[in-house]
Backbone as JSON, one array per atom type, in Angstrom:
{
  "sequence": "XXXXXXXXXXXXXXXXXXXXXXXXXXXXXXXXXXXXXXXXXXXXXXXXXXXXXXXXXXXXXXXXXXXXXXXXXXXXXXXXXXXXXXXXXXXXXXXXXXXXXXXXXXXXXXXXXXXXXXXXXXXXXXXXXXXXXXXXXXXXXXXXXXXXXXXXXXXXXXXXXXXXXXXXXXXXXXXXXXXXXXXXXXXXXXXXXXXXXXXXXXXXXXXXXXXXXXXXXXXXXXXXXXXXXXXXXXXXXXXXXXX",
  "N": [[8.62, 8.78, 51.69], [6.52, 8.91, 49.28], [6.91, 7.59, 45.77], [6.18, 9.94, 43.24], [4.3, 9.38, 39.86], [4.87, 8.62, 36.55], [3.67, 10.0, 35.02], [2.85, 12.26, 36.98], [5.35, 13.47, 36.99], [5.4, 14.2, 34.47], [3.52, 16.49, 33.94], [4.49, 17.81, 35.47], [6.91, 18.79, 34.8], [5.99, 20.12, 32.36], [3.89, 22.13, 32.75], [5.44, 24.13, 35.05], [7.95, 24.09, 34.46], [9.96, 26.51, 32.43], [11.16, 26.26, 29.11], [13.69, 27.07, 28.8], [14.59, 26.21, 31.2], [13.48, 23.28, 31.48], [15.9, 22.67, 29.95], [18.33, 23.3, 31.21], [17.73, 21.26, 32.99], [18.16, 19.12, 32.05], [20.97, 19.29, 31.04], [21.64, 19.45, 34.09], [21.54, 16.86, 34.22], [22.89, 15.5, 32.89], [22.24, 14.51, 30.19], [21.41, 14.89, 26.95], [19.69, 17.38, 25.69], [19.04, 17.85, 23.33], [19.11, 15.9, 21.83], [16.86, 13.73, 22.6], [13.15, 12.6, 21.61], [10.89, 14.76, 20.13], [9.01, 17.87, 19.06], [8.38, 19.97, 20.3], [7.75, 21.65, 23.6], [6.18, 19.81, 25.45], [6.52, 17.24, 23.41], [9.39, 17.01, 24.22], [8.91, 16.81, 26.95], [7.79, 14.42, 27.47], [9.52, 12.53, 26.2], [11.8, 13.03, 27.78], [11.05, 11.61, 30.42], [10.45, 9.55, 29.45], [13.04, 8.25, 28.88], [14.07, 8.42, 31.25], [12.83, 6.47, 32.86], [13.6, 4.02, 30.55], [16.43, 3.87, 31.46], [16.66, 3.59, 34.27], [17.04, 5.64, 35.67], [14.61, 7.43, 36.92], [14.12, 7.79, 39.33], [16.05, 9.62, 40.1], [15.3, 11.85, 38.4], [12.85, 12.48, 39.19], [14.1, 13.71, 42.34], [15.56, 15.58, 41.05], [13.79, 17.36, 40.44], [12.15, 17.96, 42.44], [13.92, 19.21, 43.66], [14.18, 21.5, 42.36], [11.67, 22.33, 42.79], [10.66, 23.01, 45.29], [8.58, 23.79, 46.23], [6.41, 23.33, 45.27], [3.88, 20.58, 45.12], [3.65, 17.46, 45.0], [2.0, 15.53, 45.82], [-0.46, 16.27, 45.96], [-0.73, 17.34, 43.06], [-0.89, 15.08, 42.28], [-3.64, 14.12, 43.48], [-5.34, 16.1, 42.28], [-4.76, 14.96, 39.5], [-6.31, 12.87, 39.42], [-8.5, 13.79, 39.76], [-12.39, 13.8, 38.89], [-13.2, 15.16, 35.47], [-14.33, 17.86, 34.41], [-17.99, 18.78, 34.3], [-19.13, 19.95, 31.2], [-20.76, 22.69, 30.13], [-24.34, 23.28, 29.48], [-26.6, 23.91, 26.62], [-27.22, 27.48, 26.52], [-26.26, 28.05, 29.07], [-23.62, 29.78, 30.73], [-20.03, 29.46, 29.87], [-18.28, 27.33, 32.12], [-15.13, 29.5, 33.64], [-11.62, 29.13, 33.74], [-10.14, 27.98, 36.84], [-7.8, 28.33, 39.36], [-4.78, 26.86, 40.81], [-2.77, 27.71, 43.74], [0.18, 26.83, 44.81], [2.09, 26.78, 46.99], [4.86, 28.57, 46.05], [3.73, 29.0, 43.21], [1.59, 28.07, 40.4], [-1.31, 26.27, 39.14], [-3.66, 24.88, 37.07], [-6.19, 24.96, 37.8], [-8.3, 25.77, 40.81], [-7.43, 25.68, 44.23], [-7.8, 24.55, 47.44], [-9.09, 26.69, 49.97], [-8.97, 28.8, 48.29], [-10.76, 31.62, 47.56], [-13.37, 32.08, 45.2], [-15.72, 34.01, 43.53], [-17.93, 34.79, 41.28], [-16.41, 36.2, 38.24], [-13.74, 36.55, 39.46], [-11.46, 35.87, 40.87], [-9.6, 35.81, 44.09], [-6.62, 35.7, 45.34], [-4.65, 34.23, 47.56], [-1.19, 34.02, 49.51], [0.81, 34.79, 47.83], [4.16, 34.63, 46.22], [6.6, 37.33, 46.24], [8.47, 37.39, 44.32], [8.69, 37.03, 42.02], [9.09, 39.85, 41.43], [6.98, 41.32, 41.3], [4.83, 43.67, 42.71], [3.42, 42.01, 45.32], [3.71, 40.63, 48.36], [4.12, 37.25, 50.15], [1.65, 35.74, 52.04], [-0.16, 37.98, 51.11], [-2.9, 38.95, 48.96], [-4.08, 38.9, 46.01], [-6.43, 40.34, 43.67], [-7.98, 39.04, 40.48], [-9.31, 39.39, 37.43], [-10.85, 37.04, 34.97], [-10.59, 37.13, 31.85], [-13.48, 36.78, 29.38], [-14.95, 34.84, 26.61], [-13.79, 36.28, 23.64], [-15.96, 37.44, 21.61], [-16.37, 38.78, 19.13], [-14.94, 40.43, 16.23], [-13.31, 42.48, 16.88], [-13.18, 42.35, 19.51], [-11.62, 40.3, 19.83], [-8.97, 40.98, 18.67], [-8.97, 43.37, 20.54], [-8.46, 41.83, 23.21], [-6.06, 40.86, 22.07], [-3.52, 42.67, 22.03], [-4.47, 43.45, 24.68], [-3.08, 41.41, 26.24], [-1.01, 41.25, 25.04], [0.44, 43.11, 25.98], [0.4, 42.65, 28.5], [2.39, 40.36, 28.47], [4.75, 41.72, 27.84], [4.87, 43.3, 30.18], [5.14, 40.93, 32.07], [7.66, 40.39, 31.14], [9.45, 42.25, 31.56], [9.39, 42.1, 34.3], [10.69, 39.69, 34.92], [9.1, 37.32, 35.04], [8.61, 36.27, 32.7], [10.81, 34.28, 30.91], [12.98, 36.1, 29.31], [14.01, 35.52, 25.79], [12.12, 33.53, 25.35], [9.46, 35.38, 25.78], [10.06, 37.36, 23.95], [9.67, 36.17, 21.67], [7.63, 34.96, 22.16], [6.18, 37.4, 21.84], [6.3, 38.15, 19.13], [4.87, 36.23, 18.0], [2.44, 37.38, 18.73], [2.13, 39.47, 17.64], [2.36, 38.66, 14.78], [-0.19, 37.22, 14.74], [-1.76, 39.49, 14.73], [-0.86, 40.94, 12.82], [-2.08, 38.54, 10.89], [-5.11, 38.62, 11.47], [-5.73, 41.17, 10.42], [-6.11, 40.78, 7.31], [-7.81, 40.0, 4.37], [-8.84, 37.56, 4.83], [-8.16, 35.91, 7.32], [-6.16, 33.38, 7.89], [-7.14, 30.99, 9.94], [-6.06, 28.52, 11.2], [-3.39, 29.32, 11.38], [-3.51, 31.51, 13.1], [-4.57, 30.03, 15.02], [-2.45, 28.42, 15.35], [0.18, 30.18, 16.22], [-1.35, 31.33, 18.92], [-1.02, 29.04, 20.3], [1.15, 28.78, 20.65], [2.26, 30.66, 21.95], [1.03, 30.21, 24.46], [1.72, 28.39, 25.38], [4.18, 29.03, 25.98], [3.58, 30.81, 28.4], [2.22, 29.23, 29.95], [4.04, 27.89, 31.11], [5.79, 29.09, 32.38], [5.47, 29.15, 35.51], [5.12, 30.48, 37.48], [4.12, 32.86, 40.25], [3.0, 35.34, 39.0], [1.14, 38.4, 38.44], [1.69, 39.41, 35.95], [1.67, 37.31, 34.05], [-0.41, 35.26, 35.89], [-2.99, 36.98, 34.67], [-2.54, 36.79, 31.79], [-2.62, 34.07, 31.16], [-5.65, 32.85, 31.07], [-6.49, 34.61, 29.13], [-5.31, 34.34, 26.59], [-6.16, 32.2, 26.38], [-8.84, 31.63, 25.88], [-8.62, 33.41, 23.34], [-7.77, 31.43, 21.66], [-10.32, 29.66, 21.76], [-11.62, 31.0, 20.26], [-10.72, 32.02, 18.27], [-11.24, 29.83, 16.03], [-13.85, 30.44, 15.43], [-14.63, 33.01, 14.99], [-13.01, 34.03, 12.99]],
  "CA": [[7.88, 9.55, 50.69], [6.45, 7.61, 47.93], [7.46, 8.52, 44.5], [5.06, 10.06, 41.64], [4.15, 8.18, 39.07], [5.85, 9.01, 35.7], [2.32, 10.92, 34.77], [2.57, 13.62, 37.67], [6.33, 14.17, 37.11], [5.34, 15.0, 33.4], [2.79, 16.93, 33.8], [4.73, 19.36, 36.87], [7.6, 19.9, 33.76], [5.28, 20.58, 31.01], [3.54, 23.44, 33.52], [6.15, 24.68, 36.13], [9.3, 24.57, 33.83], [9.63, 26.26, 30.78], [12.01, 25.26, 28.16], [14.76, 27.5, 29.39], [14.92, 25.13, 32.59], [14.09, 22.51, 30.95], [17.33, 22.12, 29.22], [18.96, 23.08, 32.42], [17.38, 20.57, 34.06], [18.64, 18.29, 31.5], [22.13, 19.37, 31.71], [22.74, 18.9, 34.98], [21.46, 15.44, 34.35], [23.8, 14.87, 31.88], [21.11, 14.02, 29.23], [21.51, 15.73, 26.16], [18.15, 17.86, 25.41], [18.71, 17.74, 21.79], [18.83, 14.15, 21.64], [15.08, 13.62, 22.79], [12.75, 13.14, 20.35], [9.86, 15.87, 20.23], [9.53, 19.05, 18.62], [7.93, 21.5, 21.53], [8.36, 21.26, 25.2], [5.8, 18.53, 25.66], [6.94, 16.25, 23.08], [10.54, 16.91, 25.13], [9.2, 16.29, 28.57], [7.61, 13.07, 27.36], [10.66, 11.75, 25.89], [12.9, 13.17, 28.91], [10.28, 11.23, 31.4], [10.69, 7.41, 29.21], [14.48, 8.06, 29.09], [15.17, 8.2, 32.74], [12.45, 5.06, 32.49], [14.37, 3.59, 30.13], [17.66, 4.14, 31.6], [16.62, 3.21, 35.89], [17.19, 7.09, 36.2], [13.37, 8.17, 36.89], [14.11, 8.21, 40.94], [17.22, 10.96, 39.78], [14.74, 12.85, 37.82], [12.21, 12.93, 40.48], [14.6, 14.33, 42.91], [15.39, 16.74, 40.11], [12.36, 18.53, 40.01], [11.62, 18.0, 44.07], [15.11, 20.08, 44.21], [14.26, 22.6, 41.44], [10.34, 23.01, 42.79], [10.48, 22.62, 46.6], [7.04, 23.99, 46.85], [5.85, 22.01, 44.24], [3.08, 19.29, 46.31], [3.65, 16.73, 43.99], [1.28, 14.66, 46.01], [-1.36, 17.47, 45.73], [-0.9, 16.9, 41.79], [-1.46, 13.62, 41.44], [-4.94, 13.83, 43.61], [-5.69, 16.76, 41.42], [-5.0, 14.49, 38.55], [-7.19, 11.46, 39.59], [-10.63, 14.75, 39.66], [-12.88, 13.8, 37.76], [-13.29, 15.9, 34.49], [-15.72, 19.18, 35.01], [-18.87, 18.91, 33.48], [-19.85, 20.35, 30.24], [-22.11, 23.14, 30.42], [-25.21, 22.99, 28.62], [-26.8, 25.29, 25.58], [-27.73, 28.72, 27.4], [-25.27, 28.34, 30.62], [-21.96, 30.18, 30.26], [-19.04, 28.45, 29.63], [-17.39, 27.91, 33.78], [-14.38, 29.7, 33.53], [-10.73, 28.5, 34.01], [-9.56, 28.02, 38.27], [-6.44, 28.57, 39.89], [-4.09, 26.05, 41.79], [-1.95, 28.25, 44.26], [0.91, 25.91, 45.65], [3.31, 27.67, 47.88], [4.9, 29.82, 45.41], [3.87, 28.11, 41.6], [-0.01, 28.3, 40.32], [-1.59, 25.48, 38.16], [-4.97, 25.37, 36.26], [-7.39, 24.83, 38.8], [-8.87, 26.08, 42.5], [-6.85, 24.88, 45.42], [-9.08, 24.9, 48.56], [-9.38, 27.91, 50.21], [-8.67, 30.38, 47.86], [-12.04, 32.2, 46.89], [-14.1, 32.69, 44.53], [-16.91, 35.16, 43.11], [-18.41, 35.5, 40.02], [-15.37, 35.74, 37.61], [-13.12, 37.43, 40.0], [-10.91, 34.79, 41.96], [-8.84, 36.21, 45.73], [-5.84, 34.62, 45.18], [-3.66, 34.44, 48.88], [-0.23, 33.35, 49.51], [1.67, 34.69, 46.57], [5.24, 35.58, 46.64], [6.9, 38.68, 45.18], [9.88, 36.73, 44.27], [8.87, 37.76, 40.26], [9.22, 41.37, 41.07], [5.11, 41.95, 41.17], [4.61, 44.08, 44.59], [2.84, 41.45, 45.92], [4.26, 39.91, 49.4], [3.48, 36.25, 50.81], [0.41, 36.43, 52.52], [-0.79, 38.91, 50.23], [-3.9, 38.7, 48.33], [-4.09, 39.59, 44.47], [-7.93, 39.79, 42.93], [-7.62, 38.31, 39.18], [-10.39, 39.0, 36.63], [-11.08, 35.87, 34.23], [-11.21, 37.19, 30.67], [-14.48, 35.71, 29.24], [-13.65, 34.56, 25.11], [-14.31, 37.04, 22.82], [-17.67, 36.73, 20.44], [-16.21, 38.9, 17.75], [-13.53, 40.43, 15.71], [-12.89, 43.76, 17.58], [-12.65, 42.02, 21.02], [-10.6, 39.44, 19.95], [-8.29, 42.52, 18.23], [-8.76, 44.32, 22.06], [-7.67, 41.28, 23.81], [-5.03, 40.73, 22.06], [-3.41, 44.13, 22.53], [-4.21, 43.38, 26.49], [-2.63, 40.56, 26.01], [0.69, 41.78, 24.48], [0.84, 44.55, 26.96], [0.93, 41.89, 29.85], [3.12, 40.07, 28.38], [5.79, 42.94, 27.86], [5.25, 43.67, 31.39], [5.67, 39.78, 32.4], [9.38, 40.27, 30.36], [10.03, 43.28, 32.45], [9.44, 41.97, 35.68], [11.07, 38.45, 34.84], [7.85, 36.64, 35.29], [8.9, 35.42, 31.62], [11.84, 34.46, 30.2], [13.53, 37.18, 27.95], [14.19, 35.18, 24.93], [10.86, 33.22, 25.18], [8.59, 36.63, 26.18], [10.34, 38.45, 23.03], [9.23, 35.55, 20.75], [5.81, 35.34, 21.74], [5.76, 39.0, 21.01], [6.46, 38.19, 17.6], [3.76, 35.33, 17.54], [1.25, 37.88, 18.61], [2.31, 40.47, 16.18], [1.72, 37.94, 13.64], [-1.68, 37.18, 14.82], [-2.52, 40.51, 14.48], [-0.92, 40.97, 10.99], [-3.1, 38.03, 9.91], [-5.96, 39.44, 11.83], [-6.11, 42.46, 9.61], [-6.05, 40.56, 6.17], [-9.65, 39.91, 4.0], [-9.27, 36.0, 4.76], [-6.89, 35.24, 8.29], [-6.04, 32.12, 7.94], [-7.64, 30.04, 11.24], [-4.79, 28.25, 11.67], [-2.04, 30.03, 11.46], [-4.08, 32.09, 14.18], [-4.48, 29.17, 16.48], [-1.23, 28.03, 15.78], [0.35, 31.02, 17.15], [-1.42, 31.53, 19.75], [-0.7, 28.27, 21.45], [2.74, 28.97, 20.8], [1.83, 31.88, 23.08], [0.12, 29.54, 25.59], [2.49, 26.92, 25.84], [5.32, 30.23, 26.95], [2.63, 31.66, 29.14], [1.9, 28.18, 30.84], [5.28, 27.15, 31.3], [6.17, 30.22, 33.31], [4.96, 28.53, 36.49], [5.54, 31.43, 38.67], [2.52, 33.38, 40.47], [3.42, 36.76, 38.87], [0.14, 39.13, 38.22], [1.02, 39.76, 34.53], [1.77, 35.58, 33.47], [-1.54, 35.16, 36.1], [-3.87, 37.16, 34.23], [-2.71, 36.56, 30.48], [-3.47, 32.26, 31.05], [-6.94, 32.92, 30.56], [-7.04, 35.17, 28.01], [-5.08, 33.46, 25.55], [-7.03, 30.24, 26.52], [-9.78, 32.64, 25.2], [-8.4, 34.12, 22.39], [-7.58, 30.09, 21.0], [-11.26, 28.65, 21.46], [-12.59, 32.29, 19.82], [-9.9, 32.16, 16.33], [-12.06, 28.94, 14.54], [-15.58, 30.92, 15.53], [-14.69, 34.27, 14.53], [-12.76, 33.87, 11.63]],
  "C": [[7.7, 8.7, 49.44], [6.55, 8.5, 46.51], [5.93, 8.66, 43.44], [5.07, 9.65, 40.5], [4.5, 9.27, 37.2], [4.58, 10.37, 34.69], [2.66, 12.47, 35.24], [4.09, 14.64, 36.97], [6.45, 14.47, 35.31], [4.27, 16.2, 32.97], [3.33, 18.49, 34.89], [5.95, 19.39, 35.73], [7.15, 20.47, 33.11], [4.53, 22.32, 32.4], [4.19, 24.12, 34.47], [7.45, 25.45, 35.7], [8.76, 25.09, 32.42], [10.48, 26.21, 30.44], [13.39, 25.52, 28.66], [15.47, 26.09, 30.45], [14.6, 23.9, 32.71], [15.2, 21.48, 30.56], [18.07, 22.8, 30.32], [18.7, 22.04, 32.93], [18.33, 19.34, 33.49], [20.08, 17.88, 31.19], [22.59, 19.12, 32.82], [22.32, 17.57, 35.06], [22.22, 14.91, 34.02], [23.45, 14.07, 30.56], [21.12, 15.13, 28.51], [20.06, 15.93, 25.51], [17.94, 17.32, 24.26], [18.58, 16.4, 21.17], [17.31, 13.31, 22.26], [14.56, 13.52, 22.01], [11.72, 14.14, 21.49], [10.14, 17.02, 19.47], [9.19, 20.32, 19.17], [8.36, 20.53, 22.74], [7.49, 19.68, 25.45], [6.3, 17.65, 25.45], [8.72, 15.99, 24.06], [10.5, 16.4, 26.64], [8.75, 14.61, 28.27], [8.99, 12.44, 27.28], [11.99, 11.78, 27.13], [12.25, 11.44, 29.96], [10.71, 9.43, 31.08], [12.25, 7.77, 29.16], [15.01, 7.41, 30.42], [14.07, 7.15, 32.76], [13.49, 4.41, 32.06], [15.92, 2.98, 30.85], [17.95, 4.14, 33.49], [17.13, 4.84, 36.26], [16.15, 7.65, 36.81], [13.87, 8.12, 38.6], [15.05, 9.9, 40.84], [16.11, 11.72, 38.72], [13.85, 13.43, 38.62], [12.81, 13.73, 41.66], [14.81, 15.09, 42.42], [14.62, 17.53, 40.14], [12.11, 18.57, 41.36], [12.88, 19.44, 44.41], [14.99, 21.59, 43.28], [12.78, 23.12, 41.46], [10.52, 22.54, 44.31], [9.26, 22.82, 47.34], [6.46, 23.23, 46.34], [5.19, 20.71, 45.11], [3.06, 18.26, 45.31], [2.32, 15.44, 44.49], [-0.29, 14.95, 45.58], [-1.41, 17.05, 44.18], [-1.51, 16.19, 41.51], [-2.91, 13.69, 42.22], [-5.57, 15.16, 42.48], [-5.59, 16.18, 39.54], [-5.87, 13.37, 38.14], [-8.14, 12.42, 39.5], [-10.93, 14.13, 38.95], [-13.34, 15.23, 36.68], [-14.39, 16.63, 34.68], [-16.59, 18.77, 33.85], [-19.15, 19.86, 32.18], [-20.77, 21.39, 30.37], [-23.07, 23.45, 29.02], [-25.67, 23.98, 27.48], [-27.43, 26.27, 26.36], [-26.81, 28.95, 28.87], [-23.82, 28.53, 29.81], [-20.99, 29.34, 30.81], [-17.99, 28.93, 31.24], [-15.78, 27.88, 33.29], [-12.9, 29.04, 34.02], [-10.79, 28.99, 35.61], [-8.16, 28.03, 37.89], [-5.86, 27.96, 41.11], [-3.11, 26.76, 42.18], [-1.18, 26.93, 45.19], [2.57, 26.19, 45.67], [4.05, 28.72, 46.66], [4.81, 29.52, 43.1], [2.44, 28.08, 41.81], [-0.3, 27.35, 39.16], [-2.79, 26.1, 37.82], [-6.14, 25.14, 37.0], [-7.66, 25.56, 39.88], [-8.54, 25.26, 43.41], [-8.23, 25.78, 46.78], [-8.28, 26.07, 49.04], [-8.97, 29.2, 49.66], [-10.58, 30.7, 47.31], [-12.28, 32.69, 46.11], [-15.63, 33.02, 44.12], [-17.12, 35.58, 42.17], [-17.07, 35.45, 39.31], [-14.41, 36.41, 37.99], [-12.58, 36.26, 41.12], [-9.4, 35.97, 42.86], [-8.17, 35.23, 45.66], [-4.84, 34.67, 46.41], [-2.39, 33.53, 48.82], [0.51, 33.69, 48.55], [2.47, 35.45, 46.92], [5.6, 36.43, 45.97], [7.95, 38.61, 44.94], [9.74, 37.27, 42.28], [9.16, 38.83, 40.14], [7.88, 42.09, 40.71], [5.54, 42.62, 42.47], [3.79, 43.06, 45.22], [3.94, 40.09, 47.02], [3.3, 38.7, 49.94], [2.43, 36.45, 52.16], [-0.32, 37.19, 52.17], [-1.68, 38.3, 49.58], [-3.67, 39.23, 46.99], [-5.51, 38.76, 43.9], [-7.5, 39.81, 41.15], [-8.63, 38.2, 38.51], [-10.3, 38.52, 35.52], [-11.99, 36.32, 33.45], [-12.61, 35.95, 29.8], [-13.83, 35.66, 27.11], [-14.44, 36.0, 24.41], [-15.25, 36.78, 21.63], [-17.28, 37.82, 19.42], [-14.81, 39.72, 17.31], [-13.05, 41.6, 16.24], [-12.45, 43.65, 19.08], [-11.64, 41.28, 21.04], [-9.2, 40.39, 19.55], [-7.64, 42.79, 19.78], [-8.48, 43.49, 23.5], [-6.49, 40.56, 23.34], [-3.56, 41.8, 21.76], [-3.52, 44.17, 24.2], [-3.37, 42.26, 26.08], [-0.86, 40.18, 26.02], [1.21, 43.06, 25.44], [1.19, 43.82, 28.49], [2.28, 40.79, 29.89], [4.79, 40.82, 28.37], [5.87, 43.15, 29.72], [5.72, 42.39, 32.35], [7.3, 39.76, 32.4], [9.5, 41.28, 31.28], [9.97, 43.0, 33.62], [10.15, 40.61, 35.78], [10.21, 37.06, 35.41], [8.03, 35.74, 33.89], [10.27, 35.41, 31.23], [12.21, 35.08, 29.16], [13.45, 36.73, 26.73], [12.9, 34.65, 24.15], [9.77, 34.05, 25.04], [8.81, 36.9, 24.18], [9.66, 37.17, 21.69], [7.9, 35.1, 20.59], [5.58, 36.61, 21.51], [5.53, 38.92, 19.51], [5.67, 37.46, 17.04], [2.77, 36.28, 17.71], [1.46, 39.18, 17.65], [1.83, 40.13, 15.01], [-0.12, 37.68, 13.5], [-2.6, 38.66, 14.92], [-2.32, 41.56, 13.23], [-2.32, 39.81, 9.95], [-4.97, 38.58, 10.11], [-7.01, 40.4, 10.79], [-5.85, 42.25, 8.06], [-7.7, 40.43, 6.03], [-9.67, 38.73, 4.34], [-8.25, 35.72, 5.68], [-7.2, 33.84, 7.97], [-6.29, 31.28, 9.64], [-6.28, 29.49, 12.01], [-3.86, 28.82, 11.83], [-2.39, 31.26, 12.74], [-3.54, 31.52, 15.36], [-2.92, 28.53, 16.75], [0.04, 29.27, 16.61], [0.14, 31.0, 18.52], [-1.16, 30.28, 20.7], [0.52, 28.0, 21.31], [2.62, 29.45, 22.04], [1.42, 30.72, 24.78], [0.81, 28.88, 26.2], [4.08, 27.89, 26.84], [4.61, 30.36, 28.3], [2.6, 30.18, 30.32], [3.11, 27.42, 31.45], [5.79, 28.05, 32.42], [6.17, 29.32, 34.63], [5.76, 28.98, 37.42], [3.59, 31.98, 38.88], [2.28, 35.17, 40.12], [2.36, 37.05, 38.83], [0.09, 39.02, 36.74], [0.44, 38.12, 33.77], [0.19, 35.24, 34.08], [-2.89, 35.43, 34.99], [-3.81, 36.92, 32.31], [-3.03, 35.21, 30.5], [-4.48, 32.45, 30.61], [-7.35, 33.69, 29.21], [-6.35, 34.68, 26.78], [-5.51, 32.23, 25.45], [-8.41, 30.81, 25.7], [-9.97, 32.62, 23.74], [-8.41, 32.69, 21.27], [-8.87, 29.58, 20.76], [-11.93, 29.83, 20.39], [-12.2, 32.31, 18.55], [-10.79, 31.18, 15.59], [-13.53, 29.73, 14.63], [-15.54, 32.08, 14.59], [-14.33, 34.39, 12.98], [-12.99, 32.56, 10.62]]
}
């Protein structure tokens, strides 16, 4: 088996693990988290990734993550990381919505072959019900792909869906408790600043990809974590337009 190149195996922590497991992962390495630089998960998986570089460990980190994602196609990754970049669409064609990479029981940001799709409604097969969704392997779950919001009452009314999937993510353990309850409190905020005469843009967007970076880290195939990805991918390009 040939090994992945220090790219894939930062790119399957930053989306599969989130921080929680992480710093497990990093414990049982025996690599002290806090000693990394970075100051979010990224900047942490980078710095994890040149360590075990650094330090002739990167084969023991790779097995790490092969043993802590066994579905995980790491080979599958890396040709999904050589695509080339989706086109642009032009002035008057709507903006093609985010895909979905189902792989064995973990979902990235793209369309793995044969799952289907229709209009903004992707048939997602194969997902397990290991989060506590009702949905059994082999099962199908249809997934409609929030479009962004064009003004200040939608962005409001998806973020309110938003916070309601997330709550139900935390209740089904689709998110981590500690992490869930603190993006609650990022989107609370974004909907205190929301409702001032002048939100501040930033402090919007910064939020919400607090939110994003929880949400994307999950890297389970739950229903609620499924359908909030998109809409906080949404809600982020929609905060510099609107306000």
């Amino acid at each position: 088996m040939s090994e992945p190149s220090p790219t894939i195996i930062r790119d399957a922590l930053v989306n599969y693990f989130s921080l929680g497991e992480l710093r497990t992962l990093c414990f049982d390495l025996g690599i002290d988290y806090e000693d990394l630089e970075g100051s979010n998960k990224q900047g942490k998986t980078l710095a994890l990734v040149q360590y075990a570089q650094r330090h002739n460990r990167y084969s023991e980190l790779v097995n790490a993550v092969r043993q802590a994602r066994p579905h995980l196609n790491l080979d599958v990754l890396s040709t999904s990381a050589a695509a080339p970049a989706r086109p642009q669409p032009t002035a008057g064609q709507p903006a093609q919505q985010p895909n979905i990479i189902v792989q064995g029981d973990y979902i990235a940001g793209d369309k793995a072959g044969g799952d289907k799709v229709k209009g903004d409604k992707i048939t997602v097969g194969n997902i397990s019900g290991s989060t506590g969704v009702a949905i059994g392997r082999g099962a199908s779950a249809q997934v409609t792909i929030g479009g962004v919001p064009e003004n200040k009452d939608e962005f409001n009314q998806q973020l309110q869906e938003l916070k309601a999937l997330l709550e139900q993510a935390i209740a089904s353990g689709e998110l981590d408790r500690e992490e869930g309850e603190t993006s609650l409190e990022d989107l609370q905020d974004v909907l205190d600043e929301t409702g001032k005469d002048t939100p501040r843009t930033t402090r919007l967007t910064r939020r919400l990809e607090d939110v994003a970076e929880v949400v994307n880290a999950a890297g389970k195939t739950g229903a609620a974590v499924l359908r909030a990805a998109p809409i906080v991918a949404g809600l982020i390009k929609a905060a510099s337009v609107i306000f």
